[in-house]
C-alpha positions as CSV (number, residue, x, y, z in Angstrom):
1,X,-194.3,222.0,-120.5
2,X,-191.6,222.9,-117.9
3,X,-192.0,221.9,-114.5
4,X,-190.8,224.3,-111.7
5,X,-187.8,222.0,-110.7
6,X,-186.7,222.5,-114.3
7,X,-186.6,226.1,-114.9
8,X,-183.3,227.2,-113.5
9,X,-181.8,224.1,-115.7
10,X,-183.8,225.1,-118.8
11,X,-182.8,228.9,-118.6
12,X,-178.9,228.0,-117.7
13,X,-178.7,225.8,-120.3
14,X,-179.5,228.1,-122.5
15,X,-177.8,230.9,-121.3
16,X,-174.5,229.0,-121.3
17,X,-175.5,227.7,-124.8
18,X,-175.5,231.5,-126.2
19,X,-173.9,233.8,-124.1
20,X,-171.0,232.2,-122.0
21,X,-169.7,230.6,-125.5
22,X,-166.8,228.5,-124.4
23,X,-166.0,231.4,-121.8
24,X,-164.2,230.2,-118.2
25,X,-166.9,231.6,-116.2
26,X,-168.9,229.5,-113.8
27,X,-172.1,231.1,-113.4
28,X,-173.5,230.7,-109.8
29,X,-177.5,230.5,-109.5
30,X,-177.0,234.2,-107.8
31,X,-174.5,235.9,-109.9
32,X,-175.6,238.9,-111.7
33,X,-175.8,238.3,-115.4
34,X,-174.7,242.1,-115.6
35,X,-172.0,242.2,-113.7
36,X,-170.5,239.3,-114.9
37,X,-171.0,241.2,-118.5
38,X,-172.2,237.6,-120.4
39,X,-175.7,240.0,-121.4
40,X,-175.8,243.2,-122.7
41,X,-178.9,245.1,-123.9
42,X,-179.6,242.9,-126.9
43,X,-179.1,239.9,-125.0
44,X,-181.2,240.8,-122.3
45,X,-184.1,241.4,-125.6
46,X,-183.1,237.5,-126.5
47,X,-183.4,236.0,-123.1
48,X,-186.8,237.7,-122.9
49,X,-187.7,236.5,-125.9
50,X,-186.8,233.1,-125.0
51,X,-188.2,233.6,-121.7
52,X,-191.7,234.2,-123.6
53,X,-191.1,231.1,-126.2
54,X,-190.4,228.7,-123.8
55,X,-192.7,228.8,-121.2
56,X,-195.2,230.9,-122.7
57,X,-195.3,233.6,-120.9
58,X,-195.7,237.7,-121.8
59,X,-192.8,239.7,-119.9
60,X,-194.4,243.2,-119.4
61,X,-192.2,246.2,-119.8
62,X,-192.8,246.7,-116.4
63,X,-191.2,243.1,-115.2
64,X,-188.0,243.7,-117.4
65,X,-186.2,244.6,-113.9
66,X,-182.9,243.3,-112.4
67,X,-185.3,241.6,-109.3
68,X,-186.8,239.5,-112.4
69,X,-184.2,239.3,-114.5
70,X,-180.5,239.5,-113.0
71,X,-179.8,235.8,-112.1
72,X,-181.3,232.6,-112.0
73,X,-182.3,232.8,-108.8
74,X,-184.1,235.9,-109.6
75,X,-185.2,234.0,-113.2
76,X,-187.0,231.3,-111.6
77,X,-188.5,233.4,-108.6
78,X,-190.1,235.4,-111.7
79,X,-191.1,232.4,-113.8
80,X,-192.7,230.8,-110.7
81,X,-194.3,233.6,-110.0
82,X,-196.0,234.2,-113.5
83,X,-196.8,230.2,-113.9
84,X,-197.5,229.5,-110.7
């Protein structure tokens, strides 16, 4: 299991692992993954669904907002909240 210090790393790493692709963009913990344009609709599906694989969680249609979802900041807020 993931400990709460880890989450950020675990959900950057795999962001950067299948969205940023060998793009130049440094993602900061609070940038939006919107506006930066590295997830679009389908992506945001995937990172759900890996949201839900790794750490076991079930991401209601209700919690897919940008306060949950947008950054890592807002990432780990919404996996702390749901494991904690």
């Amino acid at each position: 299991m993931v400990m709460p210090a880890d989450y950020r790393s675990a959900v950057r790493t795999y962001i950067e692992c299948n969205f940023i692709l060998g793009n130049d963009v440094s993602l900061g913990d609070t940038d939006s993954l919107l506006d930066l344009q590295l997830i679009d609709s389908t992506g945001f599906l995937e990172l759900v669904g890996f949201l839900e694989e790794r750490f076991g969680i079930k991401v209601a249609d209700d919690e897919m907002l940008p306060d949950n979802l947008e950054s890592l900041a807002n990432i780990e807020r919404f996996l702390q909240r749901k494991l904690g």
